[in-house]
C-alpha positions as CSV (number, residue, x, y, z in Angstrom):
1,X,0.0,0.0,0.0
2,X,1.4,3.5,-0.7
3,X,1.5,6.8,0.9
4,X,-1.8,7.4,0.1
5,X,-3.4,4.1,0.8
6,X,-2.2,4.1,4.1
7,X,-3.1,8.2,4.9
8,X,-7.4,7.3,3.5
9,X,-7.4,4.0,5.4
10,X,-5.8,6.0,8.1
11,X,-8.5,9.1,8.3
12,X,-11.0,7.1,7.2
13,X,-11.3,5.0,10.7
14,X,-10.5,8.9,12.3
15,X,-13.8,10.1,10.7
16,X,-15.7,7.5,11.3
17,X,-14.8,7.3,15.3
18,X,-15.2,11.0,15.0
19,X,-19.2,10.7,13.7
20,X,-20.3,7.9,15.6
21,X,-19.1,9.7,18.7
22,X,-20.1,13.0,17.9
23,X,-23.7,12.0,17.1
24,X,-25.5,12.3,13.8
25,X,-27.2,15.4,14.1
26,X,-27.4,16.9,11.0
27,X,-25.4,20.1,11.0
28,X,-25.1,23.3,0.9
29,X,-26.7,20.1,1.4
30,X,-27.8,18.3,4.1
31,X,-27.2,21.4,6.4
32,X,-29.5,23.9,8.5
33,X,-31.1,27.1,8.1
34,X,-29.1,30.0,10.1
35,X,-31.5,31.5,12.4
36,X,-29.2,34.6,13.0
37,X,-28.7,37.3,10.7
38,X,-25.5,37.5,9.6
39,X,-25.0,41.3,8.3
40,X,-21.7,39.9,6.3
41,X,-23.0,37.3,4.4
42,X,-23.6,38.6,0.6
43,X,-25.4,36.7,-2.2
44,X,-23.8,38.0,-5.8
45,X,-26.2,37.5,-8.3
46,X,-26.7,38.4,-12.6
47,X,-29.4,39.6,-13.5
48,X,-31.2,39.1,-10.1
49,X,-30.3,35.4,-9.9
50,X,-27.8,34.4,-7.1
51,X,-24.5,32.9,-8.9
52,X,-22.3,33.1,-5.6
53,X,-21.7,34.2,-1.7
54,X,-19.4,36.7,-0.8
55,X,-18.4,38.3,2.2
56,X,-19.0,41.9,2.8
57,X,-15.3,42.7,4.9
58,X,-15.6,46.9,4.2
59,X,-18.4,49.0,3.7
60,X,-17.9,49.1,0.6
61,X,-15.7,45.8,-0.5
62,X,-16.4,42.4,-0.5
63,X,-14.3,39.3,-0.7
64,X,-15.6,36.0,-2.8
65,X,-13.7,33.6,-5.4
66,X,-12.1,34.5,-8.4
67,X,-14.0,32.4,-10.7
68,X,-17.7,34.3,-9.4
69,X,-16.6,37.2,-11.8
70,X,-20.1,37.3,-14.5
71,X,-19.6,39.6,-16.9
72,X,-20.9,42.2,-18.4
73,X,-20.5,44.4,-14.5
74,X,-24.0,46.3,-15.3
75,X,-25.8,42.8,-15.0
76,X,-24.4,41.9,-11.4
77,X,-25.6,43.0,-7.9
78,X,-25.2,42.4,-4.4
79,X,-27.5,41.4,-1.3
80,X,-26.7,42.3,1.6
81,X,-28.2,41.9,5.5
82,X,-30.7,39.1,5.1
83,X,-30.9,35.4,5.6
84,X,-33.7,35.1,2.5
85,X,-32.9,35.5,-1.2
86,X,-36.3,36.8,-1.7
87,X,-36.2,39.3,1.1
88,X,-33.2,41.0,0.8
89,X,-33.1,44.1,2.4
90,X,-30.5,46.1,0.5
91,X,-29.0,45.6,-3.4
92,X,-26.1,47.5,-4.9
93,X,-24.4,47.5,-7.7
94,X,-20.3,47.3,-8.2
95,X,-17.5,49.0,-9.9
96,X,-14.9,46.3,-10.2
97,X,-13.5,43.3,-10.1
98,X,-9.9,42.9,-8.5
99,X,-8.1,39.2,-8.7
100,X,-4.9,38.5,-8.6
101,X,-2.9,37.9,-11.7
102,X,-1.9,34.6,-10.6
103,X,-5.6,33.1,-10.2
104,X,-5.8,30.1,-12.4
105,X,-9.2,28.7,-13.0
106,X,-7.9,25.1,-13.7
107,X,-5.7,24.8,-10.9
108,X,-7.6,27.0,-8.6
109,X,-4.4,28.9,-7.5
110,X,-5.4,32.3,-5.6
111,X,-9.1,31.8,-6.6
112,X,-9.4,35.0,-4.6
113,X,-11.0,38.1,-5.7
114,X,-12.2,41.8,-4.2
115,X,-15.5,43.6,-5.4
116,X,-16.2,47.3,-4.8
117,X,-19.3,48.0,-4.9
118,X,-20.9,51.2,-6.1
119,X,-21.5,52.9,-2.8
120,X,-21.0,52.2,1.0
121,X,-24.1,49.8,2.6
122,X,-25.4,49.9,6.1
123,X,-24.3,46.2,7.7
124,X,-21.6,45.2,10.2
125,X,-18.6,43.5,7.5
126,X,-16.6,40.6,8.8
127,X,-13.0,41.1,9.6
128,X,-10.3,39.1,7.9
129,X,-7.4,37.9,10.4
130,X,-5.1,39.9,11.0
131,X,-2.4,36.9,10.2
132,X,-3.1,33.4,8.8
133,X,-4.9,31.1,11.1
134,X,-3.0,27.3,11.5
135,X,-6.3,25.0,11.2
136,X,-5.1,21.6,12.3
137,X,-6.8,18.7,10.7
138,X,-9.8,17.3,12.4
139,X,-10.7,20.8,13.2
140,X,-14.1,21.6,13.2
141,X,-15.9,24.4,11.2
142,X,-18.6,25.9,9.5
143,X,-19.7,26.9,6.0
144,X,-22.2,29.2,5.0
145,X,-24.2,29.5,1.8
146,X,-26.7,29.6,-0.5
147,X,-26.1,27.1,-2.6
148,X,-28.5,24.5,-4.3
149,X,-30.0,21.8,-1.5
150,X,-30.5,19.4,-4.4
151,X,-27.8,18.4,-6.8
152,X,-30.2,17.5,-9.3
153,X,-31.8,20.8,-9.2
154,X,-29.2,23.6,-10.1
155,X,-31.1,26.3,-7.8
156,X,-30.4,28.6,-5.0
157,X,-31.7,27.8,-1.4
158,X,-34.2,30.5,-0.6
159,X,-33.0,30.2,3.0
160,X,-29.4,30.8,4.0
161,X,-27.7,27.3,5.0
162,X,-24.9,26.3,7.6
163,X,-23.1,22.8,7.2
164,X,-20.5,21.9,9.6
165,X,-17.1,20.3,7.8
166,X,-14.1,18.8,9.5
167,X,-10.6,20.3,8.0
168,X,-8.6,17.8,6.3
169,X,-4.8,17.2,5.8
170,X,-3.2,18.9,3.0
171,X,-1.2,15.5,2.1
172,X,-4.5,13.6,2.2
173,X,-6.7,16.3,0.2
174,X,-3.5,16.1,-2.5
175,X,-4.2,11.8,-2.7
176,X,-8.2,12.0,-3.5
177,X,-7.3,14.9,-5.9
178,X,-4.9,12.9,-7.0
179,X,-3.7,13.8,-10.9
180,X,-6.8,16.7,-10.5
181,X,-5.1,19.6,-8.4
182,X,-2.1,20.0,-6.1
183,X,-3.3,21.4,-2.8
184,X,-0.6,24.3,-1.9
185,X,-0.3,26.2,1.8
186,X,-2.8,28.9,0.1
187,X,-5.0,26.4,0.0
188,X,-7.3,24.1,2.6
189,X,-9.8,21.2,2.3
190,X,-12.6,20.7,4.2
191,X,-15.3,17.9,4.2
192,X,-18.1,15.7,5.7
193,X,-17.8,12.1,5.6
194,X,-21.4,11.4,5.7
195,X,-23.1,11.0,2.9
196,X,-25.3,13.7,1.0
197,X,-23.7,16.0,3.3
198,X,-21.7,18.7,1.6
199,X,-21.3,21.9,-0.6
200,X,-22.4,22.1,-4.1
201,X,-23.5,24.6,-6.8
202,X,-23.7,28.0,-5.5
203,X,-21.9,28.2,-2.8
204,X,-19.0,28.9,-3.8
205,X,-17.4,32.4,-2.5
206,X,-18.8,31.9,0.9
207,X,-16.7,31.8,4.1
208,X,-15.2,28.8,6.2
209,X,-14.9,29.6,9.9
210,X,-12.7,27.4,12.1
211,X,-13.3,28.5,16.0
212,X,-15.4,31.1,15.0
213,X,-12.6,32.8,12.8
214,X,-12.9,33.1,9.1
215,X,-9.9,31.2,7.9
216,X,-11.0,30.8,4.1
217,X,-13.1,31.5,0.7
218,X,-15.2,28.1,-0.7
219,X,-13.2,27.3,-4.4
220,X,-15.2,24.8,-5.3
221,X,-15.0,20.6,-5.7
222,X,-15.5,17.3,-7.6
223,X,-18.9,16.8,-7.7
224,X,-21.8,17.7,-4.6
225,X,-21.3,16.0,-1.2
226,X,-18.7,13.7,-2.5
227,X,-17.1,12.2,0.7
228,X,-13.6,11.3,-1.1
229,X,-13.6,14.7,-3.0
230,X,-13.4,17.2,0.2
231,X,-14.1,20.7,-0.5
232,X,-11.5,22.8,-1.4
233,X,-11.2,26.7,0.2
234,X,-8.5,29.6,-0.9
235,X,-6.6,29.8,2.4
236,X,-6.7,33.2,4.2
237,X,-2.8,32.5,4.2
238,X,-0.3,35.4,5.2
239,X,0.1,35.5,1.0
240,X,-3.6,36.5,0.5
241,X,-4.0,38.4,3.7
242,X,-1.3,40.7,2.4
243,X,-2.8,40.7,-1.0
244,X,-6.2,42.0,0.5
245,X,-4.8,44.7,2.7
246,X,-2.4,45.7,0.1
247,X,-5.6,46.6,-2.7
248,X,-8.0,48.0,0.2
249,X,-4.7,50.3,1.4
250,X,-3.8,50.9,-2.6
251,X,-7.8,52.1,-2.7
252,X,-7.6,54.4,-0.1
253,X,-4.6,56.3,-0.9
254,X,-6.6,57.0,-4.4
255,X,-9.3,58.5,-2.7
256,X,-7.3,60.4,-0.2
257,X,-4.9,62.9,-1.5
């Protein structure tokens, strides 16, 4: 057996004490409606249609994936400060698009991206850490979207869902992407081992929270709820952290002279 045979056997028996003793209560697909407003939390939508989450981090700048730029900019909006697609309490347009030049949509390196929108909105954002955030495997964490609750229906949940995922070893998340992707330090896996239990279509863009921190940006995965394909989040590494201060600082100095 190699390397990687012995790292899945390994976490799989891991996981699997780890569910049967945490219960099977369950915790995007196959999560929970969030019951408490979360002023941060930003659907992106063209043409009025959600397309992906975001996170509102300034008054006037939110963070999301790379790949949720939709083209042409006049057809995209933002909602902010409601848990319900169709009772949003506040859109706004934007005014660009900032990635960085390295993003590649194959790879998913830096799938990381800034919008500024067209004015300043009225909601509490969510601070980025000040530093990277070590997230140890096994940790446990949360991810928040809108994404479809039915893989065989490409549609938006109404109803702002919550899914908690257990972070997953880099080495490990490189074996069942195996040939697909190379996981780098920029980047982090996350993942349920249950069944129908997972992100899909639609959420990407959101946030991951580890101990109530928000430690990364969802990239996307194989498939919906695929246990051996975990979910694979841009890493609010020191790289990307710098990268976001260094726009929002390069922004302000244009507005302030």
């Amino acid at each position: 057996m190699d390397v990687c045979g012995y790292l899945i056997v390994y976490y799989f028996l891991a996981f699997t004490f780890f569910k049967v003793a945490a219960c099977s209560e369950v915790s995007i697909i196959g999560g929970k409606d969030v019951k408490k407003r979360q002023s941060w939390m930003v659907s992106i939508q063209k043409d009025q249609k959600h397309v992906c989450g975001g996170i509102l981090i300034k008054d006037q700048w939110v963070l999301t994936a790379a790949h949720c730029e939709a083209k042409p900019i006049s057809s995209v909006t933002v909602l902010t400060g409601t848990l319900s697609l169709s009772k949003g309490s506040q859109r706004v347009g934007i005014l660009s698009y900032t990635k960085p030049k390295t993003f590649n949509a194959r790879t998913k390196q830096d799938d990381i991206m800034l919008i500024k929108l067209n004015k300043k909105v009225k909601a509490k954002p969510k601070k980025i850490p000040k530093k990277e955030q070590d997230v140890p495997p096994g940790t446990k964490c949360v991810v928040t979207g809108w994404g479809t609750t039915n893989f065989e229906v490409l549609e938006p949940s109404d109803k702002l869902q919550m899914l908690e995922v257990t972070a997953v070893d880099r080495e490990l998340c490189n074996c069942y992407y195996k040939n697909d992707l190379v996981i780098t330090k920029d980047m982090l896996c996350a993942g349920n081992k249950q069944e129908n239990r997972g992100t899909c279509w639609g959420d990407s863009g959101g946030p991951l929270e580890c101990k109530k921190n928000m430690v990364g940006v969802l990239s996307g995965s194989d498939g919906c709820s695929n246990p051996k394909k975990p979910t694979v989040y841009t890493f609010l590494s020191n790289r990307h952290i710098s990268w976001i201060n260094s726009i929002l600082k390069k922004q302000f100095n244009s507005t302030n002279f």
